[in-house]
C-alpha positions in Angstrom: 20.8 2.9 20.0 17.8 4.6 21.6 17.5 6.7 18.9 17.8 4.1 16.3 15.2 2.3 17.5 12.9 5.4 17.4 13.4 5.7 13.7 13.1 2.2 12.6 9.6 2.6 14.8 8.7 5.7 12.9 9.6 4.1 9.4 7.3 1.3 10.2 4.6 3.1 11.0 4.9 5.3 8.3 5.2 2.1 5.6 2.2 0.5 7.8 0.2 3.9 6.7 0.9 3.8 3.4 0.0 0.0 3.0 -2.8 0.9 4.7 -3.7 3.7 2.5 -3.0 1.4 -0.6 -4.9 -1.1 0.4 -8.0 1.2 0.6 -6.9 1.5 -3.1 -6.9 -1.2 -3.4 -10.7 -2.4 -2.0 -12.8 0.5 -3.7 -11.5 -1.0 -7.1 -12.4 -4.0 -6.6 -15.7 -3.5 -5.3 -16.7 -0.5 -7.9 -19.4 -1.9 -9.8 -17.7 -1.2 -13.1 -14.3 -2.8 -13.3 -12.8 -1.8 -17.1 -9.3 -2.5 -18.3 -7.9 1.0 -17.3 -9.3 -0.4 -13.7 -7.5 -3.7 -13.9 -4.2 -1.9 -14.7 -4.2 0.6 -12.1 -5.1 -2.6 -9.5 -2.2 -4.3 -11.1 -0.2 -1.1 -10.3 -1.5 -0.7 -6.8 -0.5 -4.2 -5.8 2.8 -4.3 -7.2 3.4 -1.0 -5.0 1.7 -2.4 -1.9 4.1 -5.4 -2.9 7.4 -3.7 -2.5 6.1 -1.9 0.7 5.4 -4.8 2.3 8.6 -6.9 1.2 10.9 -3.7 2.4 
């Protein structure tokens, strides 16, 4: 049981990483001073993957 909680610990740090990693995505495009359509897309993207990470 010991060890199970160890890896539940370690997959929720690593998911907290990667949100946090997406979310940095996530702020430079929308604070880039140009925001084209290819931009709004790939934001689109971003959140729909930071979406499922955070929903797991």
């Amino acid at each position: 049981t010991l060890n199970n909680w160890h890896k539940n610990l370690n997959s929720a740090i690593s998911k907290l990483y990667t949100c946090w990693a997406v979310e940095a995505k996530v702020l430079k495009l929308t604070f880039s001073h140009k925001i084209t359509e290819n931009n709004y897309k790939e934001l689109q993207e971003i959140l729909e993957y930071e979406h499922k990470i955070l929903i797991q």
